[in-house]
Every structure is written in C-alpha cells, then in structure tokens.
C-alpha positions as CSV (number, residue, x, y, z in Angstrom):
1,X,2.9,38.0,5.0
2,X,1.0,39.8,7.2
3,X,2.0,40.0,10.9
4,X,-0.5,42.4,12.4
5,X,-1.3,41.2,16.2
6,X,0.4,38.3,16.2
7,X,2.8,37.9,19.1
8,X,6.3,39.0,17.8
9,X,8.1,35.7,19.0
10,X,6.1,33.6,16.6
11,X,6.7,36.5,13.5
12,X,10.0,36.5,14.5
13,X,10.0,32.4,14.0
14,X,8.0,32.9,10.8
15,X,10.4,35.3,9.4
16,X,13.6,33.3,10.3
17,X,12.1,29.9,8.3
18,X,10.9,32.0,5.5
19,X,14.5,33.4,5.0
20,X,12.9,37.3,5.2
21,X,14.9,39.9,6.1
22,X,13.6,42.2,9.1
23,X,13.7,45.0,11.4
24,X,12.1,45.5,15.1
25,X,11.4,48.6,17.0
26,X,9.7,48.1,20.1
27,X,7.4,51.1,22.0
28,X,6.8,52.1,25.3
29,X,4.2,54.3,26.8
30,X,5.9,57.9,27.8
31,X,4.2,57.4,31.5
32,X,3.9,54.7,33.2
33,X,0.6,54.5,34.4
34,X,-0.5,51.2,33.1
35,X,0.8,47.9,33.7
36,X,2.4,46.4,30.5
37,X,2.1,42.6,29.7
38,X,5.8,40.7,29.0
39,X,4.4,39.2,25.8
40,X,5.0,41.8,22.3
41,X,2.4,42.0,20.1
42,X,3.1,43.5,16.7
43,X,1.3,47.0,15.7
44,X,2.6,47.8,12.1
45,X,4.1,46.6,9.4
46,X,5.8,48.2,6.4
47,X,7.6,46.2,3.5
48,X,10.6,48.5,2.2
49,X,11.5,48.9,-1.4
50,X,14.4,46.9,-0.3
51,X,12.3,43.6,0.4
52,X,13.6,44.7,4.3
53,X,10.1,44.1,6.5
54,X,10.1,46.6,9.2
55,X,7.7,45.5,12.5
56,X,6.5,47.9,15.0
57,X,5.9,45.7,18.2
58,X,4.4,47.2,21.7
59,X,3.1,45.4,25.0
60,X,-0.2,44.9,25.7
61,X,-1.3,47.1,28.2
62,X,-3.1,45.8,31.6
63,X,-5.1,48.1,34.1
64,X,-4.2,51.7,35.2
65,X,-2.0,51.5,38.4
66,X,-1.5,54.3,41.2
C-alpha cells in the first residue's frame, strides 16, 4: 500500500480497516521560522521484515514568519 503524501488521518483509517500493523513518527522543523499547517502529510514509508509499516509524517510548511 503506498501512503506517500496522503494526509496521515486517512492512512491511519486505511491501515486500521486493512488490519495492518503500524508505527508513526512525526517531525518538526529544528527552527521555527515557518508556519506549519495542522493537517500531517506522510513523507516515508518503510515495510519491516516484521510485516510492521513504519510512516514518517511532517506538516506542511506555510510562509516564512519574522
């Protein structure tokens, strides 16, 4: 299943019907000098040998603010 910029909540809903197991880790920025949207989009993917998908998720970023 690929996942790949798709807003996490709907993966997350996908997942959850499909019966996969999954794991989340969500990024920030190290400075804060863009505005970040509430919605998180997922970045990555990575299946484990497991069957355990592992999702990278991050917010989109809006304009530079100072």
């Amino acid at each position: 299943m690929d996942t790949v910029a798709q807003p996490l909540s709907k993966v997350i809903g996908k997942l959850e019907q499909a019966g996969c197991k999954y794991t989340i880790a969500i990024t920030k920025p190290s400075r804060n000098i863009f505005q970040l949207e509430d919605t998180l989009y997922v970045i990555r993917q990575q299946l484990d040998a497991d069957g355990i998908l592992n999702l990278i998720a991050a917010a989109k970023m809006g304009k530079e603010v100072f």
